[in-house]
C-alpha positions in Angstrom: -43.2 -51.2 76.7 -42.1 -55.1 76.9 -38.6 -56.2 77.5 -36.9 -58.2 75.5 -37.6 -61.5 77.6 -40.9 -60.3 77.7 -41.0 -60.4 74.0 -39.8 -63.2 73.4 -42.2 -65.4 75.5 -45.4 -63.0 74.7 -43.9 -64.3 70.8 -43.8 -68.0 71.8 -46.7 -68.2 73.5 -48.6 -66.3 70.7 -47.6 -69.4 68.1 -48.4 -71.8 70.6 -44.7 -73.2 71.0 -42.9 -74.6 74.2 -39.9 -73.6 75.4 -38.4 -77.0 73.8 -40.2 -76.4 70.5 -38.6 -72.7 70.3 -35.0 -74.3 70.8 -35.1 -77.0 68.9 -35.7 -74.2 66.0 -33.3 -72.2 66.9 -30.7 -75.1 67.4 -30.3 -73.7 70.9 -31.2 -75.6 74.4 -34.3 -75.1 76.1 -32.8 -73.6 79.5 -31.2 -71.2 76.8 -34.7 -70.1 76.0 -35.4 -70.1 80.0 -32.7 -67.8 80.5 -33.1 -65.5 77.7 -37.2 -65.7 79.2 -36.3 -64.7 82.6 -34.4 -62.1 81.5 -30.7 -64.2 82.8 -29.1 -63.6 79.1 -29.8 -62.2 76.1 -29.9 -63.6 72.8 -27.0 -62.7 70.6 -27.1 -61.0 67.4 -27.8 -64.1 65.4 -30.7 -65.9 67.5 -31.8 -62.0 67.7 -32.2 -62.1 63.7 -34.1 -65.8 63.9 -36.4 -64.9 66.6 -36.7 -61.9 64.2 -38.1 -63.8 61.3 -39.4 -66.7 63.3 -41.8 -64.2 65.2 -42.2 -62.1 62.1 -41.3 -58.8 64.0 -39.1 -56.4 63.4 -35.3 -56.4 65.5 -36.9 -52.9 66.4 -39.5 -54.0 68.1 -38.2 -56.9 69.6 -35.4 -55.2 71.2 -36.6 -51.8 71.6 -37.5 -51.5 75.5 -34.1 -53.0 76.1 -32.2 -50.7 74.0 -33.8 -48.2 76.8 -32.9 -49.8 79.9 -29.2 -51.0 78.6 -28.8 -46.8 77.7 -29.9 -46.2 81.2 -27.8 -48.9 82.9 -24.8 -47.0 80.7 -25.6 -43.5 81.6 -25.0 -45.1 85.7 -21.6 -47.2 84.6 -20.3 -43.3 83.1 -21.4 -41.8 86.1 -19.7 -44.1 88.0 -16.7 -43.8 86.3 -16.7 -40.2 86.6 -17.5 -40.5 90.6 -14.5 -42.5 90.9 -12.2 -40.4 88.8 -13.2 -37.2 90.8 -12.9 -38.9 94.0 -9.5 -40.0 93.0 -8.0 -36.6 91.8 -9.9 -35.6 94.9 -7.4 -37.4 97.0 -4.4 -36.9 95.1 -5.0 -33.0 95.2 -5.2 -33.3 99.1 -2.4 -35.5 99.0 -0.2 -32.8 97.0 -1.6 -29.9 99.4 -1.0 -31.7 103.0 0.9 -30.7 105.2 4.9 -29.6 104.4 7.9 -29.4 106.5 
Protein backbone atom coordinates (compact mmCIF):
# COMPACT_ATOMS: atom_id res chain seq x y z
CA UNK A 1 0.00 0.00 0.00
CA UNK A 2 1.55 3.45 -1.33
CA UNK A 3 1.23 6.57 0.63
CA UNK A 4 -0.02 9.47 -0.45
CA UNK A 5 3.46 11.09 -1.43
CA UNK A 6 4.21 7.95 -2.83
CA UNK A 7 1.29 8.28 -5.02
CA UNK A 8 1.68 11.17 -6.14
CA UNK A 9 5.27 10.86 -7.50
CA UNK A 10 4.66 7.02 -8.80
CA UNK A 11 1.54 9.42 -10.78
CA UNK A 12 4.05 12.02 -12.11
CA UNK A 13 6.60 9.93 -12.94
CA UNK A 14 4.21 7.54 -14.82
CA UNK A 15 3.15 10.74 -17.37
CA UNK A 16 6.54 11.66 -17.59
CA UNK A 17 6.17 15.17 -15.77
CA UNK A 18 8.69 17.10 -13.53
CA UNK A 19 8.20 18.40 -10.46
CA UNK A 20 7.90 21.93 -12.25
CA UNK A 21 5.68 20.61 -14.99
CA UNK A 22 3.16 19.11 -12.25
CA UNK A 23 2.97 22.67 -10.49
CA UNK A 24 2.72 24.73 -13.09
CA UNK A 25 -0.65 22.63 -13.71
CA UNK A 26 -1.77 22.80 -10.62
CA UNK A 27 -0.96 26.56 -10.22
CA UNK A 28 1.10 25.47 -7.19
CA UNK A 29 5.14 25.92 -6.74
CA UNK A 30 7.37 23.21 -7.34
CA UNK A 31 8.86 22.94 -3.68
CA UNK A 32 4.99 22.51 -3.01
CA UNK A 33 5.11 19.43 -5.11
CA UNK A 34 8.58 18.57 -3.17
CA UNK A 35 6.95 18.74 0.06
CA UNK A 36 3.77 17.08 -0.65
CA UNK A 37 6.56 14.20 -2.40
CA UNK A 38 8.49 13.85 0.61
CA UNK A 39 5.70 13.43 2.52
CA UNK A 40 6.38 17.29 4.48
CA UNK A 41 2.54 18.37 3.61
CA UNK A 42 -0.30 17.14 2.13
CA UNK A 43 -2.23 18.45 -0.52
CA UNK A 44 -5.48 20.04 0.46
CA UNK A 45 -8.86 19.02 -0.66
CA UNK A 46 -8.76 20.95 -3.88
CA UNK A 47 -5.14 20.03 -5.31
CA UNK A 48 -6.46 16.49 -3.89
CA UNK A 49 -9.45 16.61 -6.55
CA UNK A 50 -6.83 17.91 -9.54
CA UNK A 51 -4.28 15.44 -8.87
CA UNK A 52 -7.46 13.28 -8.89
CA UNK A 53 -8.44 13.98 -12.44
CA UNK A 54 -4.99 14.94 -13.64
CA UNK A 55 -3.75 11.33 -12.69
CA UNK A 56 -7.09 9.84 -13.60
CA UNK A 57 -7.48 7.93 -10.26
CA UNK A 58 -9.82 7.80 -7.91
CA UNK A 59 -9.55 10.29 -4.43
CA UNK A 60 -9.86 6.60 -3.07
CA UNK A 61 -7.01 5.34 -4.21
CA UNK A 62 -4.88 8.13 -4.07
CA UNK A 63 -5.41 8.79 -0.51
CA UNK A 64 -6.30 5.44 0.73
CA UNK A 65 -2.91 4.18 2.66
CA UNK A 66 -3.01 7.63 4.36
CA UNK A 67 -6.46 7.43 5.45
CA UNK A 68 -4.76 4.33 7.42
CA UNK A 69 -1.87 5.79 8.93
CA UNK A 70 -3.67 9.35 9.84
CA UNK A 71 -6.60 6.72 11.80
CA UNK A 72 -3.63 5.16 13.47
CA UNK A 73 -1.75 8.41 14.31
CA UNK A 74 -5.52 9.35 15.87
CA UNK A 75 -6.09 6.25 17.77
CA UNK A 76 -2.33 7.36 19.71
CA UNK A 77 -3.42 11.27 20.06
CA UNK A 78 -6.96 9.58 22.05
CA UNK A 79 -4.84 7.40 23.86
CA UNK A 80 -2.84 10.07 24.81
CA UNK A 81 -5.41 12.16 25.92
CA UNK A 82 -6.82 9.54 27.93
CA UNK A 83 -3.25 8.79 29.58
CA UNK A 84 -3.10 12.25 30.60
CA UNK A 85 -6.65 12.58 31.91
CA UNK A 86 -6.22 9.38 34.14
CA UNK A 87 -2.88 10.51 35.26
CA UNK A 88 -4.46 13.74 36.24
CA UNK A 89 -7.50 12.45 38.24
CA UNK A 90 -4.80 10.12 39.39
CA UNK A 91 -3.20 12.98 41.19
CA UNK A 92 -6.11 14.87 42.26
CA UNK A 93 -7.58 11.62 43.99
CA UNK A 94 -4.16 11.35 45.96
CA UNK A 95 -4.28 14.84 46.53
CA UNK A 96 -7.96 14.73 48.14
CA UNK A 97 -6.94 11.36 50.16
CA UNK A 98 -3.41 12.78 51.73
CA UNK A 99 -2.76 13.15 54.73
CA UNK A 100 -5.40 15.21 57.31
CA UNK A 101 -4.86 16.90 60.46
Amino acid sequence: MMHIHQQIKHHRERLGLTQDMLAERLYVSRQTISNWETGRSYPDLENLLRLSILFDTSLDELVKGDVDVMKQELDTVRSNRLAVVMTVLLGLTAISAGPRS
